[in-house]
C-alpha positions in Angstrom: 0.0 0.0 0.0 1.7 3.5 -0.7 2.1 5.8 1.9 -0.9 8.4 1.5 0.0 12.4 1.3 -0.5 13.3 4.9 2.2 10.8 5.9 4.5 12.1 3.2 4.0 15.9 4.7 4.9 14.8 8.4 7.9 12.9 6.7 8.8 16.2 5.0 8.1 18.2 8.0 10.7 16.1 10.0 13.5 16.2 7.5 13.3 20.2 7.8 12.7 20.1 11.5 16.0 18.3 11.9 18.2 20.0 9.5 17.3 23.2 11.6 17.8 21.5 14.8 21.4 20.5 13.9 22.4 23.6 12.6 20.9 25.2 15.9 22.8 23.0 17.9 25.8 23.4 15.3 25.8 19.6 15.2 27.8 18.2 12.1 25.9 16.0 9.5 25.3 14.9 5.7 21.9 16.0 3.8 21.5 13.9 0.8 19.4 16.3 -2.1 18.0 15.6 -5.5 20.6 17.7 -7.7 18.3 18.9 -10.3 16.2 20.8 -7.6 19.1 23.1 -6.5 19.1 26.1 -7.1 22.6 26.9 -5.4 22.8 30.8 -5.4 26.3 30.7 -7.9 25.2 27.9 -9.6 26.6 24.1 -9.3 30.0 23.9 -10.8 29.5 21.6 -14.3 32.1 18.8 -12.7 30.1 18.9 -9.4 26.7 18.7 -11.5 28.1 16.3 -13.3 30.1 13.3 -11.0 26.5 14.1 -9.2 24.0 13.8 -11.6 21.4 12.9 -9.7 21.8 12.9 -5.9 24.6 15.4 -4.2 25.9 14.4 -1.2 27.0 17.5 1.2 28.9 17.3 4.5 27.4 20.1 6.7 30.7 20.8 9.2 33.3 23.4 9.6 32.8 26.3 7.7 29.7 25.4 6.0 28.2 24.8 9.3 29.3 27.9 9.9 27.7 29.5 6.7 24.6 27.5 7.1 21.5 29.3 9.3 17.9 29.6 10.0 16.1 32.8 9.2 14.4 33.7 13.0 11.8 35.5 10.9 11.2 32.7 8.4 12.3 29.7 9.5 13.8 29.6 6.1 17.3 27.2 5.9 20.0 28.8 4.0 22.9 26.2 3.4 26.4 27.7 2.8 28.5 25.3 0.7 31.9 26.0 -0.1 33.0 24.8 -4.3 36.5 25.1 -4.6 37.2 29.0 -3.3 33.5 30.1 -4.1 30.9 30.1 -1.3 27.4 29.2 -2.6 23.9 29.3 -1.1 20.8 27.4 -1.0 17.6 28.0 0.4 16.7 24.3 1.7 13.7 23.2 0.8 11.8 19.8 2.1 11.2 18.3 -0.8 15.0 18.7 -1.9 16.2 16.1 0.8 16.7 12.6 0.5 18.5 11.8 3.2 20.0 13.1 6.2 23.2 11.4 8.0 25.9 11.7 10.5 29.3 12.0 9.1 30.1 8.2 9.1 26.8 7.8 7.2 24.5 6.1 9.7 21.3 7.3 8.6 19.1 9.9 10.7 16.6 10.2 8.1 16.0 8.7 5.1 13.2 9.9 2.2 11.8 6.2 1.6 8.5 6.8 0.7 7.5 6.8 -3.3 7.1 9.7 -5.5 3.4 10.9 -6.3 4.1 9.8 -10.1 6.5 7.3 -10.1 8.2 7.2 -13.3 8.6 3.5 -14.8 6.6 0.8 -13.2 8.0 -1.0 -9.7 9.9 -3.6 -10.4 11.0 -5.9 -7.4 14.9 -7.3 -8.3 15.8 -10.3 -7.3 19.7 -10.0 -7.5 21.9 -7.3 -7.4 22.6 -7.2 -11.2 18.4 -6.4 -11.8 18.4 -3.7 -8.5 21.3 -2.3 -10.4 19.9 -2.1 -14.1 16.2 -0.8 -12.7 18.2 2.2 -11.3 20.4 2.8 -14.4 16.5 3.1 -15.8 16.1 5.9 -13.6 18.8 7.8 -14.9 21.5 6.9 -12.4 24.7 7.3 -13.8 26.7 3.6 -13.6 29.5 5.4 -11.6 27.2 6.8 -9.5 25.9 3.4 -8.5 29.3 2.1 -7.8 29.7 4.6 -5.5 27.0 4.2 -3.6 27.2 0.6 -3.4 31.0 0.8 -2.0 30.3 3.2 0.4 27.1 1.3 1.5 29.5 -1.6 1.9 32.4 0.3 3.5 29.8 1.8 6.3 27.7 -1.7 6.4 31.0 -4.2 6.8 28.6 -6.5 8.8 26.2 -6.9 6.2 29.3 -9.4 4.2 29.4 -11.5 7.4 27.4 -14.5 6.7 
């Protein structure tokens, strides 16, 4: 059964609540966002955009926690991401966010619920070879998936134990 709008919204509403709580607390972490729906205030640098076609991974310490902050008036989330020597904005919104981590990347929250539309219909893979061709379908880049899988692996080492 798909997980009805109302749910969705409270899932939203969470992911915000928390990025804003961290960055309150000045508490280091990783937000996971949909590329495309960035709009970074100077733009995303082409090999950025890119080696991270799809999802763009962004550690939230340092000085981009220090450049990050939450309008009082608002309640509007402005992350401050450094690209090489040029600091860039972006007015967080929920429905940019995927996922949101610590820095080791244990998950604090993860966006697991299915679009409204979804695109091709759900397949269910059986082995890792079909997971990874129905998410080349989606537009994942091969690399991308590599990636993803060896840092999954690298942070999961228990998962290879029998």
């Amino acid at each position: 059964m798909p997980i009805n709008k109302n749910i969705k919204e409270v899932m939203r509403d969470n992911a915000i609540n928390l990025v804003e709580i961290l960055l309150l607390e000045k508490q280091e972490f990783r937000v996971v966002l949909w590329t495309e729906q960035c709009d970074f205030s100077n733009g995303l640098p082409k090999d950025i955009k890119d080696s991270f076609s799809t999802q763009l991974p962004l550690d939230i310490k340092d000085q981009a926690l220090e450049d990050s902050w939450v309008d009082e008036d608002t309640g509007e989330i402005t992350l401050g991401v450094m690209f090489g020597d040029e600091l860039t904005e972006l007015k967080l919104q929920d429905s940019q966010i995927i996922a949101i981590l610590d820095l080791a990347g244990q998950p604090f929250i993860i966006n697991n619920f299915e679009p409204d539309e979804p695109k091709k219909p759900v397949m269910k893979p059986k082995t890792k070879v079909e997971l990874l061709n129905s998410l080349k379908d989606y537009g994942i880049k091969e690399e991308d998936l590599d990636r993803s899988v060896q840092a999954f692996m690298k942070f999961n080492p228990d998962i290879l134990k029998g």
